[in-house]
PDB file of N, CA, C and O in Angstrom:
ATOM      1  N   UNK A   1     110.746  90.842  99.739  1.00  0.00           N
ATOM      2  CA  UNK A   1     111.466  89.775 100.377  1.00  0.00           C
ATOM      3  C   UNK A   1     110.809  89.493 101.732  1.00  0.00           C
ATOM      4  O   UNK A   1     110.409  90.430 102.424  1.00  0.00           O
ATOM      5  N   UNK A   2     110.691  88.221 102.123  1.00  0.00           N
ATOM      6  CA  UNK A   2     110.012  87.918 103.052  1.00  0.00           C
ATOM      7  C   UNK A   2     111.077  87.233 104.433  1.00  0.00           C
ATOM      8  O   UNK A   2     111.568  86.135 104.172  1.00  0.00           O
ATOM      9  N   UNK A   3     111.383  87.768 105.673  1.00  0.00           N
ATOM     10  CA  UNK A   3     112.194  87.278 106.435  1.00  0.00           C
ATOM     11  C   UNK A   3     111.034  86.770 107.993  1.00  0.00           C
ATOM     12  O   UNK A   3     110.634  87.584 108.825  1.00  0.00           O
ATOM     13  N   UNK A   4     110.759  85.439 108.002  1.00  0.00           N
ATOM     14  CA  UNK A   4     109.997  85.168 109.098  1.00  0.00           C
ATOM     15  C   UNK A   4     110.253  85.775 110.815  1.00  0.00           C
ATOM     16  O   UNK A   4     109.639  85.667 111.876  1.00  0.00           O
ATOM     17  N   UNK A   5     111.868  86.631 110.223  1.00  0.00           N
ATOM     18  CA  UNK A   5     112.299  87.139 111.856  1.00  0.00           C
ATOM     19  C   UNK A   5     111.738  88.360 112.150  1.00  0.00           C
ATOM     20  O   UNK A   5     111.779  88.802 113.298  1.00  0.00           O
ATOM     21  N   UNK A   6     111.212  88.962 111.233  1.00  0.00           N
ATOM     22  CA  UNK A   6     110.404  90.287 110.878  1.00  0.00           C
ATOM     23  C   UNK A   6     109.400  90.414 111.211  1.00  0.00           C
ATOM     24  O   UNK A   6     108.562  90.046 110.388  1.00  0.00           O
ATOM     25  N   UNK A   7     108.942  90.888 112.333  1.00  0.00           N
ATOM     26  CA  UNK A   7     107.651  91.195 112.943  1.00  0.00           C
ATOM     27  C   UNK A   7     106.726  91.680 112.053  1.00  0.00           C
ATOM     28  O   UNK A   7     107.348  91.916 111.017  1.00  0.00           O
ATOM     29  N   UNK A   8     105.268  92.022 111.876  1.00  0.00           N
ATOM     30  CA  UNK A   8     104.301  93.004 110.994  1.00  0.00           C
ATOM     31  C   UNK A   8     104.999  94.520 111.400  1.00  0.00           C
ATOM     32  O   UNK A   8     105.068  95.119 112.473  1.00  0.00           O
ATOM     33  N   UNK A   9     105.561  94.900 109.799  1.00  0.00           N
ATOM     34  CA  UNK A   9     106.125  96.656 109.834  1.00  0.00           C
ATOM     35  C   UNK A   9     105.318  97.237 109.922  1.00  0.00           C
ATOM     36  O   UNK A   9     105.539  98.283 110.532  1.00  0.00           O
ATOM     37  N   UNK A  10     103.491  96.975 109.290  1.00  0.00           N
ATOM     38  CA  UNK A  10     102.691  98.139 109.118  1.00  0.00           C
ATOM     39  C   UNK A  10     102.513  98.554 110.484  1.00  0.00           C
ATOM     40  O   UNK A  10     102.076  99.697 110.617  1.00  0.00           O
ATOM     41  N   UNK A  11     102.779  97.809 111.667  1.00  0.00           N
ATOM     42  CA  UNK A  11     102.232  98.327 113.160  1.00  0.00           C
ATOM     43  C   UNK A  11     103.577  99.624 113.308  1.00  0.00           C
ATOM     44  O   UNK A  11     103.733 100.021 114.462  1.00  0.00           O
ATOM     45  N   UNK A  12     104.189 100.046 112.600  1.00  0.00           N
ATOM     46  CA  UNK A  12     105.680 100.822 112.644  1.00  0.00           C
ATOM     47  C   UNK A  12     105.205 101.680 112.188  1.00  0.00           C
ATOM     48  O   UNK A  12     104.581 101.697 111.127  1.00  0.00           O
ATOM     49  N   UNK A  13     105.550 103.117 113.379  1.00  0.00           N
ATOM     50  CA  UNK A  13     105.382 104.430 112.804  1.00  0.00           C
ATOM     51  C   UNK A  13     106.383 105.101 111.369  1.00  0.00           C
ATOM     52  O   UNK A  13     107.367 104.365 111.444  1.00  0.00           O
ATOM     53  N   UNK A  14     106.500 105.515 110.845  1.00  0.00           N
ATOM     54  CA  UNK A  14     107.567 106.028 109.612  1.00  0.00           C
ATOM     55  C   UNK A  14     108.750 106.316 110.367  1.00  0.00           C
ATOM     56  O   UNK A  14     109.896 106.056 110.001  1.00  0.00           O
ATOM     57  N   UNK A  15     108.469 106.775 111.261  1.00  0.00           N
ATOM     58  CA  UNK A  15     109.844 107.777 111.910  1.00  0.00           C
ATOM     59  C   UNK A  15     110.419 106.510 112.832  1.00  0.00           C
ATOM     60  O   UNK A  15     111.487 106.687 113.418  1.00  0.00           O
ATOM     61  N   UNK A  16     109.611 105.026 112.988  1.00  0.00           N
ATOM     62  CA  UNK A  16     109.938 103.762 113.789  1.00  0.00           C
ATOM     63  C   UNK A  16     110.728 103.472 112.536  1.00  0.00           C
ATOM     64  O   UNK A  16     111.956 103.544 112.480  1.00  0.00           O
ATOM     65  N   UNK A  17     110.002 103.167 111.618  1.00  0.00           N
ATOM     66  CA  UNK A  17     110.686 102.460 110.378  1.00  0.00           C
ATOM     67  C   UNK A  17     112.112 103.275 110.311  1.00  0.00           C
ATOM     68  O   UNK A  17     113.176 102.760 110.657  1.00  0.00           O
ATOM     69  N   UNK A  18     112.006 104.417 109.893  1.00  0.00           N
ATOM     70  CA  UNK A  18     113.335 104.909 109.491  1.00  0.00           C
ATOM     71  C   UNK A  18     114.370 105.095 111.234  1.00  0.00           C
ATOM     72  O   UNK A  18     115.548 105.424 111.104  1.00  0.00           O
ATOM     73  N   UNK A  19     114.002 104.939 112.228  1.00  0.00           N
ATOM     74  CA  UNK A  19     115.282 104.342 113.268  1.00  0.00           C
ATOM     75  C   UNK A  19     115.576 103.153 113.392  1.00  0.00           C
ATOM     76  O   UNK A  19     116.641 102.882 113.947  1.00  0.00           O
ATOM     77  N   UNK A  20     114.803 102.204 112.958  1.00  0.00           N
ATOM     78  CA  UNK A  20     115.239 100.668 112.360  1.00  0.00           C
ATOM     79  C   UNK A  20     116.347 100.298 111.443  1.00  0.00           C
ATOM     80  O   UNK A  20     117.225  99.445 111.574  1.00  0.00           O
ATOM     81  N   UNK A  21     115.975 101.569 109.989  1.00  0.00           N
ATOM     82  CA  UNK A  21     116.757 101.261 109.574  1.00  0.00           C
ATOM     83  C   UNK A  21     118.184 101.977 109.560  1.00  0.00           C
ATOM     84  O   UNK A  21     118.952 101.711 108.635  1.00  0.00           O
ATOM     85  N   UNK A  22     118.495 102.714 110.376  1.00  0.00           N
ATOM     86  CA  UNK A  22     119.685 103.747 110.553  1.00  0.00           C
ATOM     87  C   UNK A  22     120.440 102.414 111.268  1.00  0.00           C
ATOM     88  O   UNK A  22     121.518 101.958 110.887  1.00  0.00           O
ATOM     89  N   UNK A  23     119.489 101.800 112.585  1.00  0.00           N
ATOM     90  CA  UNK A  23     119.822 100.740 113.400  1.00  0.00           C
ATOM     91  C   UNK A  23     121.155  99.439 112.777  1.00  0.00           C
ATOM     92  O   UNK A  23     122.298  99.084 113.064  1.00  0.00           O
ATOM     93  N   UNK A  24     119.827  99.044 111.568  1.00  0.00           N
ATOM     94  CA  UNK A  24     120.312  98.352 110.841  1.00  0.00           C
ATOM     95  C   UNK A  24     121.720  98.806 110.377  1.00  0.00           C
ATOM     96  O   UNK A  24     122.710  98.493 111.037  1.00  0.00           O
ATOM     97  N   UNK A  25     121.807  99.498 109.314  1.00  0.00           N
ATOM     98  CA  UNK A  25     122.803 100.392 108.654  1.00  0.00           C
ATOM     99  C   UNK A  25     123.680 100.383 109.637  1.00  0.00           C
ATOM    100  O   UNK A  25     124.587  99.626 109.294  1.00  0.00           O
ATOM    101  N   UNK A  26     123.893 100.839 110.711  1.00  0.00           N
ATOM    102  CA  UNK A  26     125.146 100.973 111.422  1.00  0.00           C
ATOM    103  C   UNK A  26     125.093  99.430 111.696  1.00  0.00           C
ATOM    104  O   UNK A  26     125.994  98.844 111.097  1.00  0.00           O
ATOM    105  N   UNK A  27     124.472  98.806 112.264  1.00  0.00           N
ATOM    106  CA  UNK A  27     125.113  97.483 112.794  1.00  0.00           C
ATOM    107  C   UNK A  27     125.784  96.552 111.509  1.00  0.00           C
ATOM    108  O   UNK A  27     126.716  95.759 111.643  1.00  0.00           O
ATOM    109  N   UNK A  28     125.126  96.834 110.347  1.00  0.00           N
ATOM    110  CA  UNK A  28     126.062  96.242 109.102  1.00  0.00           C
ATOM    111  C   UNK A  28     127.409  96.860 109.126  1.00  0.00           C
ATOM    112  O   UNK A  28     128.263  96.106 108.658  1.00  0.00           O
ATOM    113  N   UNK A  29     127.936  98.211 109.606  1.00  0.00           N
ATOM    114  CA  UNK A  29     129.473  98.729 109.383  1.00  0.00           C
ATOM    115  C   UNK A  29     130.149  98.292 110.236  1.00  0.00           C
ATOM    116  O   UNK A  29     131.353  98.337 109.983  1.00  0.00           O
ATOM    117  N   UNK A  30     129.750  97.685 111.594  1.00  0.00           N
ATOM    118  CA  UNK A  30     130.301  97.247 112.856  1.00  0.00           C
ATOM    119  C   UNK A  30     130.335  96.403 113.088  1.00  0.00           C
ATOM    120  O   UNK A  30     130.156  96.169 114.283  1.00  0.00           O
ATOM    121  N   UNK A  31     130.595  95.219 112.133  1.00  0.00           N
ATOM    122  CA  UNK A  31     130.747  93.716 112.123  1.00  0.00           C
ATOM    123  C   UNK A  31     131.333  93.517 111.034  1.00  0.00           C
ATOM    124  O   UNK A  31     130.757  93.792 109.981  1.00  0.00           O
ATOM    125  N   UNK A  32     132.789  92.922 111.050  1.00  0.00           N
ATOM    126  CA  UNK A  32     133.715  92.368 110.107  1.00  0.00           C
ATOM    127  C   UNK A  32     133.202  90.843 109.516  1.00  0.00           C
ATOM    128  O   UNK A  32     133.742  90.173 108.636  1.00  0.00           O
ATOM    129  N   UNK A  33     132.125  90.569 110.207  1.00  0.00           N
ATOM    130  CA  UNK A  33     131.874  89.412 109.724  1.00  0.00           C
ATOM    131  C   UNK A  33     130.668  89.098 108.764  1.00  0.00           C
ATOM    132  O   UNK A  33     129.479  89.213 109.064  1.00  0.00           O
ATOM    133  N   UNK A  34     131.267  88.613 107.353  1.00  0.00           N
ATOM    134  CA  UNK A  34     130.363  88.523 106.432  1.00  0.00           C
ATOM    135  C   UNK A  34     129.047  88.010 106.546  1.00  0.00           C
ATOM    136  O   UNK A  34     128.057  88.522 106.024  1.00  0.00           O
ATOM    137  N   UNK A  35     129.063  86.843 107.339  1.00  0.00           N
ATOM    138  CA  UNK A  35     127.884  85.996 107.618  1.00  0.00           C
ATOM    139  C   UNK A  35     126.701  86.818 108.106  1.00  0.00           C
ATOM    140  O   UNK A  35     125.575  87.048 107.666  1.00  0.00           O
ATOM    141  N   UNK A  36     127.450  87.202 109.274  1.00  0.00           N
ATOM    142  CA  UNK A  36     126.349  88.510 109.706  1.00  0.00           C
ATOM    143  C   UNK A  36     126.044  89.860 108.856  1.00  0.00           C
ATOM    144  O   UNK A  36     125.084  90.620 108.982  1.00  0.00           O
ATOM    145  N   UNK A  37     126.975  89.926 108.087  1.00  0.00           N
ATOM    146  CA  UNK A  37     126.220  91.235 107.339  1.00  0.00           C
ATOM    147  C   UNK A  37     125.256  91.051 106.105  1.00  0.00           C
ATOM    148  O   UNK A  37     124.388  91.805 105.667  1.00  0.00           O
ATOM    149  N   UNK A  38     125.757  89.596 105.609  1.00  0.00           N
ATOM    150  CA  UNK A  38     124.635  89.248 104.823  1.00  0.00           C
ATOM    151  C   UNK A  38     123.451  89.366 105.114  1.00  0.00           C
ATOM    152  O   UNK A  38     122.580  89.835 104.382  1.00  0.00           O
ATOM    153  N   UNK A  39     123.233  88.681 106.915  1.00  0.00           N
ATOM    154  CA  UNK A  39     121.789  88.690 107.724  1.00  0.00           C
ATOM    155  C   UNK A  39     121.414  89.898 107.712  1.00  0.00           C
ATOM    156  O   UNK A  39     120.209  90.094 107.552  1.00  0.00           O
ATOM    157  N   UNK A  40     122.120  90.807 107.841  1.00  0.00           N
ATOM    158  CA  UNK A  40     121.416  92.415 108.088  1.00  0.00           C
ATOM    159  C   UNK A  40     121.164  92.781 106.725  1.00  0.00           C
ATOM    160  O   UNK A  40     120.035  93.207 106.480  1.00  0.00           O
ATOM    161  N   UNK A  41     122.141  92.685 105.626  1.00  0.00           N
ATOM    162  CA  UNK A  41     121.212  92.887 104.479  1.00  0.00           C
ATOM    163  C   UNK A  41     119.888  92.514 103.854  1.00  0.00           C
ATOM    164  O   UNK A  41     119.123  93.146 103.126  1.00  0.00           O
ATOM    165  N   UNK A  42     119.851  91.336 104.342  1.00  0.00           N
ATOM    166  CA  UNK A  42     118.474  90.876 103.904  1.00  0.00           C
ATOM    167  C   UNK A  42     117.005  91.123 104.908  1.00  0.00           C
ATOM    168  O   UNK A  42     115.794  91.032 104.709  1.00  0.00           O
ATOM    169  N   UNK A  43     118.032  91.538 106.256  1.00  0.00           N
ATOM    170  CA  UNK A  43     116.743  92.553 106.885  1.00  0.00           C
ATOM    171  C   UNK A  43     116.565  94.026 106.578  1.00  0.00           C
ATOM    172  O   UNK A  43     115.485  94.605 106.463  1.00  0.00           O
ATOM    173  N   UNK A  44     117.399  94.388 106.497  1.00  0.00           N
ATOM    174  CA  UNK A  44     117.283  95.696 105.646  1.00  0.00           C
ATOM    175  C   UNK A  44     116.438  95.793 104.387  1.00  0.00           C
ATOM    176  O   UNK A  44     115.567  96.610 104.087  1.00  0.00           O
ATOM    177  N   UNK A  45     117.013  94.549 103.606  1.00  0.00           N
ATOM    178  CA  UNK A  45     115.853  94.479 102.300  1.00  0.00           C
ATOM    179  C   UNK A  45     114.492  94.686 102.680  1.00  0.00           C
ATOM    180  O   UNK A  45     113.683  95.314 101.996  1.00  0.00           O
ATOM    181  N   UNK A  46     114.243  94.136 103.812  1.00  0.00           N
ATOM    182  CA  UNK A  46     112.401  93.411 104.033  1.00  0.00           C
ATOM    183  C   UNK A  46     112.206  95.340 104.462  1.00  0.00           C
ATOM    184  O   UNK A  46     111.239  95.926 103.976  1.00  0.00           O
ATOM    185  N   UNK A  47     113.283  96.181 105.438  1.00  0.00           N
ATOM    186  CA  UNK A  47     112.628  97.035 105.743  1.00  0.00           C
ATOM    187  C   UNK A  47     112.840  98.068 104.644  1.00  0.00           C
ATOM    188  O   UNK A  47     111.950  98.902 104.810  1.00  0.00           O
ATOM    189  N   UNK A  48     113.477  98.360 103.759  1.00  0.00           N
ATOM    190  CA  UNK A  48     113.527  99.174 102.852  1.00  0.00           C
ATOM    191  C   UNK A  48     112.236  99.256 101.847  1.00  0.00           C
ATOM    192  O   UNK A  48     111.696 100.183 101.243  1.00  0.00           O
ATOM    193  N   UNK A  49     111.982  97.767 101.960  1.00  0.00           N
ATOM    194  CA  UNK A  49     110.869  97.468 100.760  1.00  0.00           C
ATOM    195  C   UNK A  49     109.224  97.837 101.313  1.00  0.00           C
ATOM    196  O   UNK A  49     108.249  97.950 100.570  1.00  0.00           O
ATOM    197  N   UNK A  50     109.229  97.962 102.587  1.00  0.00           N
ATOM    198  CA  UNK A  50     108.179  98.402 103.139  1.00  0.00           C
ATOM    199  C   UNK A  50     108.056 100.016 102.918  1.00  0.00           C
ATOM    200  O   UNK A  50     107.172 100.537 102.239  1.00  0.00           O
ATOM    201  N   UNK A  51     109.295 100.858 103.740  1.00  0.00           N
ATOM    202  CA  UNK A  51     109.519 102.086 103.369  1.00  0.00           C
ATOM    203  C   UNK A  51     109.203 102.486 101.806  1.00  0.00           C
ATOM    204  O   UNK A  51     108.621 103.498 101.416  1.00  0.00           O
ATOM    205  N   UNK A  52     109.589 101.722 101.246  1.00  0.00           N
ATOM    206  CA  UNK A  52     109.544 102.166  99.480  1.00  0.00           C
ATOM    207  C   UNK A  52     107.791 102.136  99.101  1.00  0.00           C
ATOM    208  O   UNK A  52     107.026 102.992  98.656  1.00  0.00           O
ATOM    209  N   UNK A  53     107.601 100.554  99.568  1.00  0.00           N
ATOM    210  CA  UNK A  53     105.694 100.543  99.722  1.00  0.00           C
ATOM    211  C   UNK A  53     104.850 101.775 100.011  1.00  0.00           C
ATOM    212  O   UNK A  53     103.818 101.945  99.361  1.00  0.00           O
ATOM    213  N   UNK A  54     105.303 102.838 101.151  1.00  0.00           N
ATOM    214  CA  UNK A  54     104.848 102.917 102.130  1.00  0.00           C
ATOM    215  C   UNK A  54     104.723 104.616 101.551  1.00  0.00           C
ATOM    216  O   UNK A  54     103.837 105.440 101.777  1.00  0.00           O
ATOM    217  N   UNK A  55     105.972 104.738 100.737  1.00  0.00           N
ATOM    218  CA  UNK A  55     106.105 106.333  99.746  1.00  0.00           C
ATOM    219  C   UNK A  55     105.347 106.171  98.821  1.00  0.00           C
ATOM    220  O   UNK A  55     104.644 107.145  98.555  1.00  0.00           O
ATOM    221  N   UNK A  56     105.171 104.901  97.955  1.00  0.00           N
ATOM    222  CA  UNK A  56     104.433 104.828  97.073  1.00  0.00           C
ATOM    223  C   UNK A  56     102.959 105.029  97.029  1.00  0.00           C
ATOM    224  O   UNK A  56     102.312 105.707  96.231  1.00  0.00           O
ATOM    225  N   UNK A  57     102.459 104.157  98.254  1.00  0.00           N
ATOM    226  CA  UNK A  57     101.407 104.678  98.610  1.00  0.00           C
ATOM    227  C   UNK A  57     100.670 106.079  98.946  1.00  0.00           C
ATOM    228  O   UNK A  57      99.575 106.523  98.603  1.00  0.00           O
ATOM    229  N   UNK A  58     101.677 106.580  99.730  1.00  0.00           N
ATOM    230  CA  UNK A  58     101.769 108.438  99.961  1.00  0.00           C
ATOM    231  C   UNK A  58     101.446 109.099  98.934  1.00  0.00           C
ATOM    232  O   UNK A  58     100.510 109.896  98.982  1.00  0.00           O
ATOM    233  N   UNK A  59     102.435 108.810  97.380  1.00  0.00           N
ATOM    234  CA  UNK A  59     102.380 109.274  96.255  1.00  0.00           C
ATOM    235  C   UNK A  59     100.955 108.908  95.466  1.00  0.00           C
ATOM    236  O   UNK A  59     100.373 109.760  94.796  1.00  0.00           O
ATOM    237  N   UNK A  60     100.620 107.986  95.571  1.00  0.00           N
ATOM    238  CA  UNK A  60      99.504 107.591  95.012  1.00  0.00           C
ATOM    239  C   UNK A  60      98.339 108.329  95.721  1.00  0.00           C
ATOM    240  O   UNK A  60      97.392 108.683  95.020  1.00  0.00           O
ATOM    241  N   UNK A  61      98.327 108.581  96.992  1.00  0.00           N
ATOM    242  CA  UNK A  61      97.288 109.132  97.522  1.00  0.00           C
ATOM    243  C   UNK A  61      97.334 110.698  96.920  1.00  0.00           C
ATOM    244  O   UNK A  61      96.605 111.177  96.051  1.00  0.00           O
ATOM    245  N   UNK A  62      98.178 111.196  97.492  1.00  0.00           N
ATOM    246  CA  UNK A  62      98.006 112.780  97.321  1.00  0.00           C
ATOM    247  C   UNK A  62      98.300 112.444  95.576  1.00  0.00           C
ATOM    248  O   UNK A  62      99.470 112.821  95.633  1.00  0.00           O
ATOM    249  N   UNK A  63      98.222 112.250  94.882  1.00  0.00           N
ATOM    250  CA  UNK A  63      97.949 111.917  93.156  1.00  0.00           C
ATOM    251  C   UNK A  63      96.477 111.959  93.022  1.00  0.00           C
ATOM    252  O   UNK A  63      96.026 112.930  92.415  1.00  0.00           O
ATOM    253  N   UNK A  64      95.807 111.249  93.393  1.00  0.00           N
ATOM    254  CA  UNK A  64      94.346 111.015  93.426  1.00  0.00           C
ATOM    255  C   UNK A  64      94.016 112.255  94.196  1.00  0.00           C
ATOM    256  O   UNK A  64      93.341 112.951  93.437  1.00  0.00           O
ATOM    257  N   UNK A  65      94.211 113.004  95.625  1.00  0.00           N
ATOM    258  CA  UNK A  65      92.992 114.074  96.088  1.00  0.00           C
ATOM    259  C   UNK A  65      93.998 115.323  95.090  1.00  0.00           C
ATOM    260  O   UNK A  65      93.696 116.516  95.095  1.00  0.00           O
ATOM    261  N   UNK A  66      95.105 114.804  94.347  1.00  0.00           N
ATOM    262  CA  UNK A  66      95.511 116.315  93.448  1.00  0.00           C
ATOM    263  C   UNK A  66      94.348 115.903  92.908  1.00  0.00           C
ATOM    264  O   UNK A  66      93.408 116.482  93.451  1.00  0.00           O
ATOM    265  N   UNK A  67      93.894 114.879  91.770  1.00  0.00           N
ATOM    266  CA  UNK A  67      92.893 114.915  90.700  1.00  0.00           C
ATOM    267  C   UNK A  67      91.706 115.573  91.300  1.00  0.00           C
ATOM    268  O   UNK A  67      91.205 116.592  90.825  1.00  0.00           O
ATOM    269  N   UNK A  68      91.316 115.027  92.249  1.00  0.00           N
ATOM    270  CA  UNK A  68      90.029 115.453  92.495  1.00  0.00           C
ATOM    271  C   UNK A  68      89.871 116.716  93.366  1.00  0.00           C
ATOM    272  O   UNK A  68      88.752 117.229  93.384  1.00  0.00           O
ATOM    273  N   UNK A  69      90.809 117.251  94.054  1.00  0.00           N
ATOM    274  CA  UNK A  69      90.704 118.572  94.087  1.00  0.00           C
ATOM    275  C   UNK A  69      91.026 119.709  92.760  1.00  0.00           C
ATOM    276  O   UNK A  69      90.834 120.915  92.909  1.00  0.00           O
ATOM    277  N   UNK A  70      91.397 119.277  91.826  1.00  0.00           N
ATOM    278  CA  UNK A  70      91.392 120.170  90.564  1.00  0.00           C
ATOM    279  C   UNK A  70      89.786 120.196  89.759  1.00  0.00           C
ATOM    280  O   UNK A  70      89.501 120.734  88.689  1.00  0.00           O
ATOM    281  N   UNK A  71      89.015 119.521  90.570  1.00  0.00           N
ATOM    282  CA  UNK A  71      87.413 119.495  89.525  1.00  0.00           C
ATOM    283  C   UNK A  71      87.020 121.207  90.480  1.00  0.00           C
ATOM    284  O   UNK A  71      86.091 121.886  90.043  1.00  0.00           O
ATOM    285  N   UNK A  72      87.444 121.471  91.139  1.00  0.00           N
ATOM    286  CA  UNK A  72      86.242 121.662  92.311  1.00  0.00           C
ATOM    287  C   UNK A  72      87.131 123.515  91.663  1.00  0.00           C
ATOM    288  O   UNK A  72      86.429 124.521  91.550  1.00  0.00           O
ATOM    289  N   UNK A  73      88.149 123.526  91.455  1.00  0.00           N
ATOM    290  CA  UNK A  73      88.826 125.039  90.794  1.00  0.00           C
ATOM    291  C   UNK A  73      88.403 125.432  89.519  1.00  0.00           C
ATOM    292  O   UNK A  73      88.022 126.598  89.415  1.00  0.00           O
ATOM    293  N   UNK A  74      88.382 124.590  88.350  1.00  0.00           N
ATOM    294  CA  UNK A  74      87.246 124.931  87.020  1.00  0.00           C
ATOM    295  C   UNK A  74      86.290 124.734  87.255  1.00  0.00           C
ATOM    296  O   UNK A  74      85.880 123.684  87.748  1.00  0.00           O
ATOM    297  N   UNK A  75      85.499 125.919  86.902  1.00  0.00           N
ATOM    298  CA  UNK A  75      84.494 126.711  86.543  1.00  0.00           C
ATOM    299  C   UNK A  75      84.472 126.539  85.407  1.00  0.00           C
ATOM    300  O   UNK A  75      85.427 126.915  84.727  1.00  0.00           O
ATOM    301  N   UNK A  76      83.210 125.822  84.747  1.00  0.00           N
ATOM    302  CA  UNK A  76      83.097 125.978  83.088  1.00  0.00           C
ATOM    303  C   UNK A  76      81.687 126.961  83.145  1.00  0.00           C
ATOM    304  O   UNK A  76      80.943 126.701  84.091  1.00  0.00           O
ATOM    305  N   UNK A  77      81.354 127.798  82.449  1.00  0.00           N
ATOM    306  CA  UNK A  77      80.002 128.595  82.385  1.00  0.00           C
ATOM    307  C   UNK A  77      79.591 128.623  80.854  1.00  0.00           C
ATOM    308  O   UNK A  77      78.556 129.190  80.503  1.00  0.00           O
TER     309      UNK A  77
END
């Protein structure tokens, strides 16, 4: 989801990202007003979806140096 009020996240440390979104999260419980919590949901979306990007990528990496650090332990003779 794309929100033009959303600065570039990749310049966001992980531990930035995840006090953003705690940020978020509470300011959605502390407003009775729908209008506005819709707005925070859909910023929340943009930052969740980065976070989710952002594991995936993690996972994908250490996936790949698992593969290729398992050549370097067999020994075939």
């Amino acid at each position: 989801m794309f929100n033009p009020l959303v600065g570039d996240l990749s310049s966001l440390t992980d531990h930035e990202l995840h006090e953003k979104l705690m940020g978020l999260r509470k300011r959605y419980f502390q407003t009775s007003n729908p209008d506005v919590q819709l707005q925070v949901v859909n910023t929340l979306n943009v930052y969740e979806d980065e976070e989710i990007l952002r594991r995936d990528r993690a996972m994908q990496k250490s996936k790949d140096s698992d593969e290729d650090g398992l050549d370097g332990l067999i020994k075939v003779s």
